[in-house]
C-alpha positions as CSV (number, residue, x, y, z in Angstrom):
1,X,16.1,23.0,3.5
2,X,13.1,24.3,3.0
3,X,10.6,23.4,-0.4
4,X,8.9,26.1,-2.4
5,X,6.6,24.1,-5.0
6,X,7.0,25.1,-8.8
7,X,4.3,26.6,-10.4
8,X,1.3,23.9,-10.6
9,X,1.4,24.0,-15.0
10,X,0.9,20.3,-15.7
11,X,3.6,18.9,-13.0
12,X,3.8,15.6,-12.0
13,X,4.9,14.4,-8.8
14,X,5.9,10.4,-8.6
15,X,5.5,9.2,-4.8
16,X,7.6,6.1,-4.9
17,X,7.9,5.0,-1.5
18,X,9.6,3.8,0.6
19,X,6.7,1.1,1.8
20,X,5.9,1.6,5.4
21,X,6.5,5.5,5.7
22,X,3.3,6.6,6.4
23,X,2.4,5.9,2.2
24,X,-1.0,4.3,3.5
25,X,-2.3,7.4,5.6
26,X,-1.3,10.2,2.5
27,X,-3.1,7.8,-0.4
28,X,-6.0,7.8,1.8
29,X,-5.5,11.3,2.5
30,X,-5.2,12.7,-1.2
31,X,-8.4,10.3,-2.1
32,X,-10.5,11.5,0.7
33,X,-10.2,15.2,-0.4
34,X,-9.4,14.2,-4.4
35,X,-12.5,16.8,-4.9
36,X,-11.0,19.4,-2.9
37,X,-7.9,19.1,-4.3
38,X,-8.8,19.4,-7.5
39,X,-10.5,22.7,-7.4
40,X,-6.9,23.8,-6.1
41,X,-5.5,22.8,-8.8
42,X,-4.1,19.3,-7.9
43,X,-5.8,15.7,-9.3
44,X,-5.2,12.1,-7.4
45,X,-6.7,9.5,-9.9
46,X,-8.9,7.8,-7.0
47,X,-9.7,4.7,-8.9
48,X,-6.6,2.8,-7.1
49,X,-6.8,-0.7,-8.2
50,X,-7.5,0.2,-11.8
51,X,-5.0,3.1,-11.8
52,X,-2.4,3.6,-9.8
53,X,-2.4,0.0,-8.0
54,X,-2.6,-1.8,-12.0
55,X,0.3,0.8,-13.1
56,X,2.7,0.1,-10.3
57,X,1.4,-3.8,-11.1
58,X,2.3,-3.1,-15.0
59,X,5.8,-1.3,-14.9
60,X,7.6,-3.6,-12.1
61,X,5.9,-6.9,-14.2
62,X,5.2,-8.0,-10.6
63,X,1.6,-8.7,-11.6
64,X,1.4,-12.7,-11.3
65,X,2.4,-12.3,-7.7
66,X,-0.5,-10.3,-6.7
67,X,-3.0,-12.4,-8.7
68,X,-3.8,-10.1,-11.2
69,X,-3.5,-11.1,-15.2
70,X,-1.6,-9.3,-17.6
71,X,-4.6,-8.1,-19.7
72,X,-6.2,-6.0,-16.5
73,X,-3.1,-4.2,-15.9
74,X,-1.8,-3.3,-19.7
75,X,-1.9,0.5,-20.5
76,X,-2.3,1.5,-16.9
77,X,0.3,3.3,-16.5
78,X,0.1,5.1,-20.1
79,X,-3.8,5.8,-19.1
80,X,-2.9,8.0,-15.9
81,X,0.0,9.6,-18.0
82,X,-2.1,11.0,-20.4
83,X,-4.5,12.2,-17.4
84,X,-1.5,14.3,-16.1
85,X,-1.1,15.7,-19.9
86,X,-4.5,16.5,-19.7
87,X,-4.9,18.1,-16.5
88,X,-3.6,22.0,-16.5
89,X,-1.8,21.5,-13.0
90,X,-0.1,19.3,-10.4
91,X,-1.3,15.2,-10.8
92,X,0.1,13.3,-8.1
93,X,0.7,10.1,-8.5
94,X,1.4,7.7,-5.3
95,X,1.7,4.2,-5.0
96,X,4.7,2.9,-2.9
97,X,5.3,-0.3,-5.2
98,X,6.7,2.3,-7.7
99,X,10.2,1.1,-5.4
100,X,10.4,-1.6,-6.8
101,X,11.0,-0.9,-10.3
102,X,14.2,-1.2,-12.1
103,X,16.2,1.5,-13.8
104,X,15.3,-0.2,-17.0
105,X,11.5,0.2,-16.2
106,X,12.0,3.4,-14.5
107,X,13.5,4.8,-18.0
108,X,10.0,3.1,-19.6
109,X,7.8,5.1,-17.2
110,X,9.8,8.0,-17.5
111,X,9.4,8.3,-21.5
112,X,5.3,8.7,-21.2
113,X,6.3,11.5,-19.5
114,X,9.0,13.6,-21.6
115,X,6.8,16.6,-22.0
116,X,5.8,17.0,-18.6
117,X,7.8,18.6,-15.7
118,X,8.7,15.8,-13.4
119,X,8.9,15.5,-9.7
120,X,10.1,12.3,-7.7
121,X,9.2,12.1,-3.8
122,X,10.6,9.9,-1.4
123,X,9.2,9.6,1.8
124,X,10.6,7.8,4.5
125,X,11.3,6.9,8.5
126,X,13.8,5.9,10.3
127,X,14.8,2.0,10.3
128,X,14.2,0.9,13.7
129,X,10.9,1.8,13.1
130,X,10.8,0.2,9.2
131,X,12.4,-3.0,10.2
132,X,9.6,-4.4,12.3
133,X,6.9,-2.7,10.0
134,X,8.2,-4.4,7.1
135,X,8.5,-7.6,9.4
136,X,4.7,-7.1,10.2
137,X,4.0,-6.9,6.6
138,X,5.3,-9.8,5.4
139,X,3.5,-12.0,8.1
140,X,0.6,-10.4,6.9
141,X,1.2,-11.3,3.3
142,X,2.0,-15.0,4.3
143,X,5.4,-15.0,5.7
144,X,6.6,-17.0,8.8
145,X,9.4,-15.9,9.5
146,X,10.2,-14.8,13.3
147,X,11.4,-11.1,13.9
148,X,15.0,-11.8,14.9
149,X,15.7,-14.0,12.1
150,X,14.3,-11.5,10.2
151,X,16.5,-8.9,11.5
152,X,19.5,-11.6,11.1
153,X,18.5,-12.0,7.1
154,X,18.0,-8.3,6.4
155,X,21.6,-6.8,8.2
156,X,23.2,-9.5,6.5
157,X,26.0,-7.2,5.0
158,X,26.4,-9.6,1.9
159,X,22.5,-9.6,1.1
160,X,23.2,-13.1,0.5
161,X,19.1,-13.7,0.7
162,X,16.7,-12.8,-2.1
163,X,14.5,-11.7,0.7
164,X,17.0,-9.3,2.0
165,X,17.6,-8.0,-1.4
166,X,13.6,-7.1,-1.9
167,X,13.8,-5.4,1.3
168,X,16.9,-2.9,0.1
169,X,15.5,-2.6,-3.2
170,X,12.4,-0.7,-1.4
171,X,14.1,0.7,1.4
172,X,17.2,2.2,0.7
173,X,16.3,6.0,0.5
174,X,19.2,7.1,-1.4
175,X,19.8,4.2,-4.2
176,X,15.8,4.7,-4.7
177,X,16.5,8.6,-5.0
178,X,19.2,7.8,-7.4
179,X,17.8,5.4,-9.1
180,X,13.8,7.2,-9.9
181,X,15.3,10.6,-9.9
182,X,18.0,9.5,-12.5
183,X,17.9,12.3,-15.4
184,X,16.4,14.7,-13.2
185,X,17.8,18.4,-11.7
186,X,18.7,17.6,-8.1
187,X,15.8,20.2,-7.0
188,X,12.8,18.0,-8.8
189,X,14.4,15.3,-6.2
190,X,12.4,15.8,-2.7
191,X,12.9,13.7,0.7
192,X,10.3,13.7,2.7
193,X,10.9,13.2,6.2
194,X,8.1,11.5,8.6
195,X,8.0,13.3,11.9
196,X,9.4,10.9,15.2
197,X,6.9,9.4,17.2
198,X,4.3,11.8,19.2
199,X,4.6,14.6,16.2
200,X,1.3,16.0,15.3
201,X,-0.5,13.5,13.3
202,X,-0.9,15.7,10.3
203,X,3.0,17.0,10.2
204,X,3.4,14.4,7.7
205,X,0.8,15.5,5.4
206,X,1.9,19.2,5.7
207,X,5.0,18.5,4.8
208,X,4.4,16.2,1.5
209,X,1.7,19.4,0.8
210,X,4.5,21.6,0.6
211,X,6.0,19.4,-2.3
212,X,2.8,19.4,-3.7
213,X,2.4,23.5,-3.6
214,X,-1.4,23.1,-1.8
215,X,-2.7,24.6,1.2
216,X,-2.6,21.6,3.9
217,X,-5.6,22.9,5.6
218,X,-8.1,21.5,2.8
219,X,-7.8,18.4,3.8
220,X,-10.2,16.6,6.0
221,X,-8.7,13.8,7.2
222,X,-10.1,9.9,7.0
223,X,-11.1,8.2,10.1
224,X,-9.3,5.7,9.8
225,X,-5.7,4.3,8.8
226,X,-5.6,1.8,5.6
227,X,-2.9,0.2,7.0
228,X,-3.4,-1.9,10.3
229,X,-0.8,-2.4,13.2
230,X,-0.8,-5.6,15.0
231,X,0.7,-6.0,18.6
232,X,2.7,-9.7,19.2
233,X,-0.6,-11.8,20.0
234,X,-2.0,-11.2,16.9
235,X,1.2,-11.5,15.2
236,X,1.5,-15.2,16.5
237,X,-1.8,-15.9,15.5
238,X,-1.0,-15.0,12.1
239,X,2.0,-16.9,12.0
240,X,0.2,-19.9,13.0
241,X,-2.5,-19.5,10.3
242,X,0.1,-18.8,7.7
243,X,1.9,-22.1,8.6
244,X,-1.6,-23.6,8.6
245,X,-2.6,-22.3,4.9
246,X,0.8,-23.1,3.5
247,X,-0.1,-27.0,3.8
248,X,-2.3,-26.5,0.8
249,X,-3.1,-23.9,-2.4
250,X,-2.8,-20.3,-1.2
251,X,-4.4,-18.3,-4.5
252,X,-4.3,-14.7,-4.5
253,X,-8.1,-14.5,-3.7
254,X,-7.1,-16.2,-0.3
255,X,-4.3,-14.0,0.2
256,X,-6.1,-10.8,0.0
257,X,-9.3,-12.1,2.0
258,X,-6.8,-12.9,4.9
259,X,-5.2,-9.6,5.0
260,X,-8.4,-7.7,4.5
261,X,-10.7,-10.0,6.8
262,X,-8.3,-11.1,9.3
263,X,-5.7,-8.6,9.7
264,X,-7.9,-5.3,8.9
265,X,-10.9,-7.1,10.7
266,X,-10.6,-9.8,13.6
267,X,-7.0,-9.1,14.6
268,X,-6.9,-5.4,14.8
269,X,-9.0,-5.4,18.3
270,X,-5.6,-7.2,19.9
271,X,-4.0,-4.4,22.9
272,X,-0.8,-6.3,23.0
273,X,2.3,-4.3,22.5
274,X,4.2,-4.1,19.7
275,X,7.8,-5.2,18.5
276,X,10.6,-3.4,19.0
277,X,14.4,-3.3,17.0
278,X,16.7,-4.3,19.7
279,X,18.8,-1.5,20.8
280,X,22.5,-3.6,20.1
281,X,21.4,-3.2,16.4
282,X,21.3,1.2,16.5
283,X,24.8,1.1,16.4
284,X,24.6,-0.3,12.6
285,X,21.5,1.0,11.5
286,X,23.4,4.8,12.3
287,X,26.1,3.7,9.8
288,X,23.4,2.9,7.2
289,X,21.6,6.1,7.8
290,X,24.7,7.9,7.9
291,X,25.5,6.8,4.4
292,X,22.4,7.6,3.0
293,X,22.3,11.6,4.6
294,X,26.0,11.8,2.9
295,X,24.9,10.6,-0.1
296,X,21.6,13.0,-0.1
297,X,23.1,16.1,1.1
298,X,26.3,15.5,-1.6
299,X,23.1,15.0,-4.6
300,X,21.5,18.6,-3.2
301,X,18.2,16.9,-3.3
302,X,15.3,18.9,-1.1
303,X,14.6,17.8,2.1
304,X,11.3,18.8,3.6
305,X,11.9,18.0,6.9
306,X,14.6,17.0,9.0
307,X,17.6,14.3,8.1
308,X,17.6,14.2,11.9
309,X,14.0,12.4,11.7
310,X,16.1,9.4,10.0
311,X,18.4,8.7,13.2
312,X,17.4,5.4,14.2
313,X,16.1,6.0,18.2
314,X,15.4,3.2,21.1
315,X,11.7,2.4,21.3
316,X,9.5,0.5,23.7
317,X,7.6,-2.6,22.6
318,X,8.3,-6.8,23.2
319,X,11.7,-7.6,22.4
320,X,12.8,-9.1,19.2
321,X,12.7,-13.0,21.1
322,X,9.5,-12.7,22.4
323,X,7.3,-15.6,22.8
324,X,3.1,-15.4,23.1
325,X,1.9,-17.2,26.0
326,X,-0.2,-20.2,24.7
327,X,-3.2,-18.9,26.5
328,X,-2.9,-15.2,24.5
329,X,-3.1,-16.6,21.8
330,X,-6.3,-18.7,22.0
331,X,-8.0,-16.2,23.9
332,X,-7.2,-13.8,20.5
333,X,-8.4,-17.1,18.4
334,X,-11.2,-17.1,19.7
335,X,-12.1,-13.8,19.6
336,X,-11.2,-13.8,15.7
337,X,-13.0,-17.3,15.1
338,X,-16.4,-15.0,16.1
339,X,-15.9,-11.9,14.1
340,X,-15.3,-14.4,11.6
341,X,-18.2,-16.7,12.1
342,X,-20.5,-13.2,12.1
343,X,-18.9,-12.0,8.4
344,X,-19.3,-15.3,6.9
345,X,-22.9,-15.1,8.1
346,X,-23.2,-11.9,6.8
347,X,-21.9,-13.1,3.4
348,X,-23.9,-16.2,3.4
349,X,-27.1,-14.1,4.0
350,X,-26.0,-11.8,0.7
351,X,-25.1,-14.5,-1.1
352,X,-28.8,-16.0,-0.7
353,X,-30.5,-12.5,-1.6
354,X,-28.2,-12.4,-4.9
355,X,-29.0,-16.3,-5.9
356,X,-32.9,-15.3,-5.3
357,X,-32.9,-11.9,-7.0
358,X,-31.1,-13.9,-10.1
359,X,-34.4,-16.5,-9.7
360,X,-36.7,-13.7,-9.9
361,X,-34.8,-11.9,-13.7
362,X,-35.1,-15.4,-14.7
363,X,-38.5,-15.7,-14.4
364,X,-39.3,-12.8,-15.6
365,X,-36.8,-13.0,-18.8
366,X,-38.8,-16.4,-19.8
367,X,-42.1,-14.9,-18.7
368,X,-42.9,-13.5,-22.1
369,X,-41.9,-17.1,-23.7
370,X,-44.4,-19.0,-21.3
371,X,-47.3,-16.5,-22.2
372,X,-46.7,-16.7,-25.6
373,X,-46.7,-20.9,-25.4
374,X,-50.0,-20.4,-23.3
375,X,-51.5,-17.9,-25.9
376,X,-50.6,-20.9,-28.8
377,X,-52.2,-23.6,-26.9
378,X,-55.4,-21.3,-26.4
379,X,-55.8,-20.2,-30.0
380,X,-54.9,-23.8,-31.0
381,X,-58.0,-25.2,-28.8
382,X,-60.3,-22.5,-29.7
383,X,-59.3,-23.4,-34.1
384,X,-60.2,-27.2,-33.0
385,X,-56.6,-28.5,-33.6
């Protein structure tokens, strides 16, 4: 099927996921060229962490587990409503934490919206690829888990484990197209399919632009990805700091400076390959994705794209039992331990200029004070007293 976008009079299109289908690269798209899109008619709140980030934050109540207190993230999500009621055209709104929410809290978000006409998008890849992404992820939120227990908790047909719960909750396509699109004509429902590997980098963005009704030529993409990619060496070393911060308090403030300095900085220079689903496991991860295209197609939801894209394929990368020579892994150490040691430095040395630039206001604030003191004393000597 084929998408022809409705006319752009005060739509709104809800990007809800799944995590880890090329979400990262069309956020940072769509805020790279927010100016540009809005003179076609199309507005991306870009303030993230106090929009779109907060709201996701706010309706899913998962705030306390990203750090964040109630108080910064009440009325987000009712804020970038009345944006999109204010803006005559299409406001997109994209975070891929929108999965997680309930049908309860979907309904919620859904009411700021009555008088609006609603989209839902749903982008996704194929789960050979998802299951060692989402693996990935969770080491580099803290997680310690190796990849084929991983893969042993998350196929578990029962779902016995909460973990394996969370994981379907974001990642199955077609309960989170039933469950966000609930209410909604089956053509306001759109799948969005990301290209296999060695597409065109920006097919995916074309095709989420044809949801969206705007020329995919505006765009000028970012240089680089907001989501980082580690190979196996880096991986371990994670793990081994995770287990190593785990032995004391892990605030949220710690959390985020290891994913943003460690992961985004000092680990991201590692050439090792990548993990790889084991091919023994297609056979299952078919049946899944056969399920889900049955359930799509019987729905009539749009597809831009291809279901074909879905069909879990053989990749290349370490196999699901690897194990990092010792050696690897120092050698990576190391080389982290010194981008490190040259952004603490950095830090230290702003840290010093702020502390003296607060000296300096000081002075100046009680500089009035200690002239008016010396002014007393003079006129005091000068009356004899």
């Amino acid at each position: 099927m084929t998408s022809e976008a409705a006319p752009a009079t005060r739509r709104v299109l809800l990007h809800v996921g799944v995590p880890k289908s090329g979400t990262s690269f069309l956020q940072a798209t769509l805020r790279a060229n927010a100016d540009r899109l809005r003179a076609a008619g199309v507005l991306f709140p870009t303030e993230q962490h106090k929009g779109l980030f907060h709201a996701a934050l706010e309706l899913t109540g998962n705030h306390p587990g990203w750090g964040v207190p109630q108080k910064r993230v009440k009325g987000s999500w009712a804020r970038l409503c009345k944006q999109a009621r204010a803006f005559d055209g299409t406001t997109v709104l994209s975070n891929e934490l929108f999965s997680n929410a309930s049908r309860t809290q979907v309904e919620t978000a859904m009411r700021e919206l009555e008088d609006l006409e609603v989209h839902v998008v749903v982008t996704a890849r194929d789960l050979a690829r998802q299951l060692p992404a989402e693996w990935q992820e969770g080491i580099k939120h803290g997680r310690g888990l190796r990849f084929r227990p991983f893969l042993e908790r998350m196929l578990d047909p029962e779902r016995s484990h909460d973990h394996a719960r969370k994981f379907w909750r974001h990642q199955d396509i077609a309960e989170l197209m039933e469950r966000w699109g609930a209410g909604l004509p089956p053509e306001r429902i759109h799948l969005v399919t990301a290209p296999p590997p060695g597409a065109p980098r920006d097919l995916l963005w074309q095709r989420f632009c044809a949801v969206v009704g705007v020329d995919p030529a505006l765009a000028v993409f970012p240089e680089v990805g907001a989501n980082t990619s580690l190979g196996i060496t880096a991986i371990d070393v994670l793990r081994r700091v995770n287990k190593q911060l785990r032995k004391g308090d892990r605030p949220p403030l710690l959390r985020r400076t290891v994913k943003q300095s460690l992961v985004n900085g000092a680990l991201r220079q590692d050439t090792s390959p990548r993990v790889s689903t084991p091919e023994e496991l297609l056979p299952r991860l078919n049946e899944i994705t056969d399920d889900w295209v049955k359930r799509i197609e019987a729905a009539g939801y749009e597809v831009v794209g291809d279901l074909a894209d879905l069909t879990p394929r053989p990749a290349e990368g370490a196999p699901a039992d690897h194990r990092v020579p010792v050696r690897d892994a120092r050698d990576l150490a190391v080389d982290a331990v010194a981008v490190l040691a040259r952004e603490v430095a950095t830090l230290r040395a702003e840290v010093q200029e702020v502390d003296r630039l607060r000296r300096r206001v000081a002075e100046l604030e009680s500089g009035p004070d200690r002239l008016r003191s010396v002014v007393r004393r003079a006129r005091a000597r000068l009356r004899g007293e």
